[in-house]
C-alpha positions as CSV (number, residue, x, y, z in Angstrom):
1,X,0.0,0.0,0.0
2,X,1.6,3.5,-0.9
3,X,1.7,6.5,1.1
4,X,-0.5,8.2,-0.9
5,X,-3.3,5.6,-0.6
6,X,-2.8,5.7,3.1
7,X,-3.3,9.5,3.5
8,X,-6.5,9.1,1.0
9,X,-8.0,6.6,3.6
10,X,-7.3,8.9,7.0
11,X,-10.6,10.7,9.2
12,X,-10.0,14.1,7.9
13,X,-10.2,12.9,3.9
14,X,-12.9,11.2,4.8
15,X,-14.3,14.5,6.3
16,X,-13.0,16.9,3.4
17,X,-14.5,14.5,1.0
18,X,-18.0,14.6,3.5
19,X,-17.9,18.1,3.2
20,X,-17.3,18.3,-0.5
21,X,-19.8,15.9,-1.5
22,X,-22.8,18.3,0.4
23,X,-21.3,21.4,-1.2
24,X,-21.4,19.2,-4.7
25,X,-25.3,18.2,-4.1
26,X,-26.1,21.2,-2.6
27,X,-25.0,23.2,-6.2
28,X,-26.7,20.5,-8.3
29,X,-29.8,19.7,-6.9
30,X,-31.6,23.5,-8.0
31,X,-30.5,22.1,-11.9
32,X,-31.3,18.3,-10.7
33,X,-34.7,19.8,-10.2
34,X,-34.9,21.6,-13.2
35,X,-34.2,18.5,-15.8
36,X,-36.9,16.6,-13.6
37,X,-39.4,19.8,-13.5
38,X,-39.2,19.8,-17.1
39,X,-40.1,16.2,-17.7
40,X,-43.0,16.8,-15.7
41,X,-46.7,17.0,-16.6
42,X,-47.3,21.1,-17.4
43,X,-50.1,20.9,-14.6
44,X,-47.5,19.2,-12.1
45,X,-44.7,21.7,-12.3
46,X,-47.2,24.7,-11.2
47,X,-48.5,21.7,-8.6
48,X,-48.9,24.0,-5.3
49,X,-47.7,20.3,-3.6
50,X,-44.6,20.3,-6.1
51,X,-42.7,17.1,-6.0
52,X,-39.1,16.4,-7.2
53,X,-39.7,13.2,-9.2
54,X,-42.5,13.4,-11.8
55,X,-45.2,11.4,-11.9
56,X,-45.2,10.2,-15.2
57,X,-42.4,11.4,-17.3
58,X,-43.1,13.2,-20.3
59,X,-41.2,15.6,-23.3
60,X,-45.0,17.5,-23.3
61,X,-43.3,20.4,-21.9
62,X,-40.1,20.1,-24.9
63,X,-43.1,19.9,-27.7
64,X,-44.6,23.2,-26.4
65,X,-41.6,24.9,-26.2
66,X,-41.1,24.3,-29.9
67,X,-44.6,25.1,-30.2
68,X,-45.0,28.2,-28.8
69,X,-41.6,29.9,-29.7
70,X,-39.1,30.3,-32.6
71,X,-36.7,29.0,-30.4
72,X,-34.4,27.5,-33.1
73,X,-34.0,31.0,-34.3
74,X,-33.4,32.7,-31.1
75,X,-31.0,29.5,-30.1
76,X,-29.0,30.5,-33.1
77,X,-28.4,34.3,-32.6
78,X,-27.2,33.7,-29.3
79,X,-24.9,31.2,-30.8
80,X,-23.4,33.6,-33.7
81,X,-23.9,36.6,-31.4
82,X,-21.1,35.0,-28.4
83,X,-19.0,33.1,-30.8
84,X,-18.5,36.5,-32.9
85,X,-18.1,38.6,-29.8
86,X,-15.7,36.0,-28.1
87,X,-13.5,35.0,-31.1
88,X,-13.2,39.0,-31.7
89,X,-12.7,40.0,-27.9
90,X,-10.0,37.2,-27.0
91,X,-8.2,38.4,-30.6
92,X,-8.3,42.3,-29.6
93,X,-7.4,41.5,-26.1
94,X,-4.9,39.1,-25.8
95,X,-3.4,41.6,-28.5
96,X,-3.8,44.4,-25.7
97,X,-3.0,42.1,-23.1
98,X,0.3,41.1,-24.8
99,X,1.4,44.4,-25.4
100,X,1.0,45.8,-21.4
101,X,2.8,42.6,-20.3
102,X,6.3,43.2,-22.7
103,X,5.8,47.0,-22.1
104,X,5.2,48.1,-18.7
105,X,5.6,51.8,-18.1
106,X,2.9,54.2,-16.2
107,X,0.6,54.6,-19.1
108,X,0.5,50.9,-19.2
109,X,-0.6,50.4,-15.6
110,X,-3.0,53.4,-15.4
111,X,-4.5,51.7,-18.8
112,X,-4.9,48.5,-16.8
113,X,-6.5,50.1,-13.9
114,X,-8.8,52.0,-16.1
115,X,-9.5,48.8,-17.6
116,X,-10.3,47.2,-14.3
117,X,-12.6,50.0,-13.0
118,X,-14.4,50.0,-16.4
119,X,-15.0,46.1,-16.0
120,X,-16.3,46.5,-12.6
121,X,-19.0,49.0,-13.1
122,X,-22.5,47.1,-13.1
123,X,-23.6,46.4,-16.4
124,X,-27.4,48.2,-15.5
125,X,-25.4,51.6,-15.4
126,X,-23.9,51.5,-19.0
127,X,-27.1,50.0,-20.6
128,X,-29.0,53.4,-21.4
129,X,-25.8,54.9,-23.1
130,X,-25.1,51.8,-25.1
131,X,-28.7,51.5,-26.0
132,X,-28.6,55.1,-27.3
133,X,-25.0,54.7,-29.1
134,X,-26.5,51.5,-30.7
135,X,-29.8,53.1,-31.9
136,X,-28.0,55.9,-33.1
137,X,-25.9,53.7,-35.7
138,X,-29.0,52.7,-36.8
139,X,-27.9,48.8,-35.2
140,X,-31.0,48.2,-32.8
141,X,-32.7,44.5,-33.0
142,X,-29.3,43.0,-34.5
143,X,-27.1,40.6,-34.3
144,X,-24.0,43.1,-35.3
145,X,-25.2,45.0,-32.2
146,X,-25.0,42.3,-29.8
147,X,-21.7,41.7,-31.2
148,X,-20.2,45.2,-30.5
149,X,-21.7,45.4,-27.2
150,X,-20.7,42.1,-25.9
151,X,-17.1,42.5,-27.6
152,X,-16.8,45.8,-25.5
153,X,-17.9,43.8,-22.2
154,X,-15.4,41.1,-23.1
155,X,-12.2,42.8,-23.6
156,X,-11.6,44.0,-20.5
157,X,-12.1,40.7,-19.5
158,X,-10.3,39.0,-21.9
159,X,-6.9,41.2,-21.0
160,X,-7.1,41.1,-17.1
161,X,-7.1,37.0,-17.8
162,X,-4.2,37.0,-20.3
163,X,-1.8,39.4,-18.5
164,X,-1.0,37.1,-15.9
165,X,-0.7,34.3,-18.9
166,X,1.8,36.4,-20.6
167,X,3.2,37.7,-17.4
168,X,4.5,34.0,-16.9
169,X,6.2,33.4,-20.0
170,X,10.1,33.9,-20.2
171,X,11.2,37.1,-22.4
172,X,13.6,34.8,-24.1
173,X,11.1,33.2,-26.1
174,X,10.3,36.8,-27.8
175,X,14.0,37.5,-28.2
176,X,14.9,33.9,-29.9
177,X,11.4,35.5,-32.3
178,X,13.0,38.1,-32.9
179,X,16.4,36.6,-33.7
180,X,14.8,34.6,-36.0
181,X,13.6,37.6,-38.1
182,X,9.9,37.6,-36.1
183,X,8.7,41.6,-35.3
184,X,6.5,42.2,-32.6
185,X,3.3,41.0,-34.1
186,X,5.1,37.7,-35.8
187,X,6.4,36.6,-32.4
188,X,3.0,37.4,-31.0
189,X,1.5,35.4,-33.2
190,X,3.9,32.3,-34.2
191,X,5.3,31.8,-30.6
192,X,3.4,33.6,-28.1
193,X,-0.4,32.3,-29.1
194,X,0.4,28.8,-30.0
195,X,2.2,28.6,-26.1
196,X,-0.8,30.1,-24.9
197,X,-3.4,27.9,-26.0
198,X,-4.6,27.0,-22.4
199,X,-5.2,30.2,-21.3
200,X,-6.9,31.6,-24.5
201,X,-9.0,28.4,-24.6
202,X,-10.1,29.1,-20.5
203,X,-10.6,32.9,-21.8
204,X,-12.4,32.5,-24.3
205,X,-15.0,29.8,-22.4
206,X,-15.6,32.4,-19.8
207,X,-15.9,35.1,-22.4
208,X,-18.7,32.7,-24.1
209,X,-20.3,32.1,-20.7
210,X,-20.4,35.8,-20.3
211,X,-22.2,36.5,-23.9
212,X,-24.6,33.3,-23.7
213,X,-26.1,34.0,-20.6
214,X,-26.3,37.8,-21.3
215,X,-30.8,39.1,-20.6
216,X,-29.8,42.4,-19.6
217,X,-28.3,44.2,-23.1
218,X,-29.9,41.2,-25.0
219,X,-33.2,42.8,-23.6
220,X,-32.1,46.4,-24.3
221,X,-30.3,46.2,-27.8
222,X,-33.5,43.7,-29.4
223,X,-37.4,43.4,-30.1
224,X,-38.0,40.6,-32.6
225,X,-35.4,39.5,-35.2
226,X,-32.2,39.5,-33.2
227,X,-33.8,37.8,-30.0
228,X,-31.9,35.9,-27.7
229,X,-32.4,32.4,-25.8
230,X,-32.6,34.2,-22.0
231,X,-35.1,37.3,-23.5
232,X,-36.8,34.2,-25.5
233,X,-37.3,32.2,-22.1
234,X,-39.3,35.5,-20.5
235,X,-41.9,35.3,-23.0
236,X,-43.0,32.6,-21.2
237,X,-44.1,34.6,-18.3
238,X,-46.6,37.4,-18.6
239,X,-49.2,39.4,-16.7
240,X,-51.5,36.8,-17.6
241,X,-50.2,33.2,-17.9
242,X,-47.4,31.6,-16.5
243,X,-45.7,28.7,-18.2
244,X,-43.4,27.2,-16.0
245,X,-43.3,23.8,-17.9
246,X,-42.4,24.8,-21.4
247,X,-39.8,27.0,-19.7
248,X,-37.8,24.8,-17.7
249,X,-37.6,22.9,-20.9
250,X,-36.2,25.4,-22.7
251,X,-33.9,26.3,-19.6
252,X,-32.3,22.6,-20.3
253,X,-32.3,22.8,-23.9
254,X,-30.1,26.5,-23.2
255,X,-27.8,25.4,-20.5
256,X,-26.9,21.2,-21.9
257,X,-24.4,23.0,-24.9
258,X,-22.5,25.0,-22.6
259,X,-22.4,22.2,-20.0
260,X,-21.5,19.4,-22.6
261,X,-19.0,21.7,-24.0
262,X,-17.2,22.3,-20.6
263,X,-17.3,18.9,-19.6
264,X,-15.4,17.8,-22.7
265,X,-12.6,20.5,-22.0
266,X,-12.5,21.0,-18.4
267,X,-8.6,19.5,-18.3
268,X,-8.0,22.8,-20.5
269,X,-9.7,24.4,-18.0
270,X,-8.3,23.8,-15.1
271,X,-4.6,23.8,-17.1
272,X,-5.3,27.7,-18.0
273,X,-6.1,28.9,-14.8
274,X,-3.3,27.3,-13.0
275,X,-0.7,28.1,-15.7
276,X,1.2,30.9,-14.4
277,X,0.1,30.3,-10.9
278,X,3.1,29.3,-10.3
279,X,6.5,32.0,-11.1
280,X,10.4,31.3,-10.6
């Protein structure tokens, strides 16, 4: 038996792992009981005696949801919308990033503080002046809109991530670039991104997350054609009906690509945000 095994197997792993396994059930049961509330009966989900197994299981609630709502279309602007908006934000920043991590000076740390202050002021308190901005370019209830906003919510994101990526890469491998006839931009590019891969991948997940589960500007910036999954999923509640089943449904059907999707790259995950954690 190895050391290792006989540390797994002492009273305080067993405790940690206690402890870890109520934190894990206590996170999962609210979406637990959202994939069994939506294979409810409609009439059993709005059931005042609500019950966490159904009944009889049935995809009733998934037909209505089709039913009642274009929700292929809205499904596919908030695809193009935060794949556009990331792929564009984690270019332009890690660009920005790049540059403030080889170049530090004043400017470049009163940029990154700007940065940071901009990136924490609630999203509620730039709405109105984007909404305006956007209506004034003549952009409102499109997906180009959603875009630019999002892409402008992203990048100071995006940089505050990749700094410290950057930040832990030897200088060398820049100078050996440029040695080998690389400028600025070709060592960026042929040596810096390809090394970076973890981090840009974790980046540019979070960045999605940040776009695909956007109501707020999604709600400000369209009205019909540009529609998004989250403003789709309030239609379902109004002043005078109240679907609940239809709409956990369609919550499922919104959240299973994102969760698929992390699930199959979490080890790049979890590489990316440790990489750089540690510095010689």
């Amino acid at each position: 038996m190895t050391a290792l095994a006989k540390r797994q197997r002492t009273p305080a792993t067993a405790v940690v792992m206690f402890i870890t396994a109520l934190f894990a059930a206590a996170f999962l049961f609210p979406y637990l009981y959202l994939i069994l509330s939506s294979l409810k009966r409609p009439e059993e989900v709005i059931s005042s005696s609500p019950t966490i197994v159904p009944s009889v299981f049935t995809l009733d609630n998934f037909r209505t949801m089709f039913d009642v709502l274009p929700i292929v279309s809205y499904f596919g602007n908030s695809f193009m919308t935060s794949i556009c908006s990331t792929a564009i934000s984690v270019f332009l920043g890690s660009m920005a990033a790049y540059g403030l991590s080889r170049l530090h000076s004043r400017l470049g740390n009163l940029f990154i503080m700007l940065t940071l202050g901009v990136r924490l002021v609630p999203l509620i308190s730039v709405a109105v002046p984007m909404y305006r901005i956007i209506n004034r370019l003549g952009l409102y209830d499109t997906k180009l809109a959603l875009v630019l906003v999002y892409t402008s919510i992203n990048i100071p994101f995006v940089i505050f991530m990749m700094i410290g990526f950057f930040d832990g890469l030897p200088k060398e491998l820049d100078e050996s670039a440029r040695v080998d006839g690389c400028g600025r931009f070709g060592a960026f590019m042929k040596i810096i991104l390809p090394i970076s891969l973890p981090g840009l991948a974790t980046t540019a997940i979070f960045g999605y997350m940040l776009s695909w589960n956007d109501f707020l500007m999604a709600l400000m910036m369209t009205s019909t054609s540009a529609k998004t999954v989250p403003v789709g999923l309030s239609e379902f509640l109004t002043a005078y009906n109240l679907d609940l089943g239809p709409m956990t449904a369609a919550a499922v059907t919104f959240s299973l690509p994102v969760m698929l999707f992390s699930f199959a790259i979490q080890r790049y995950i979890v590489s990316g945000i440790t990489m750089g954690a540690v510095k010689e």
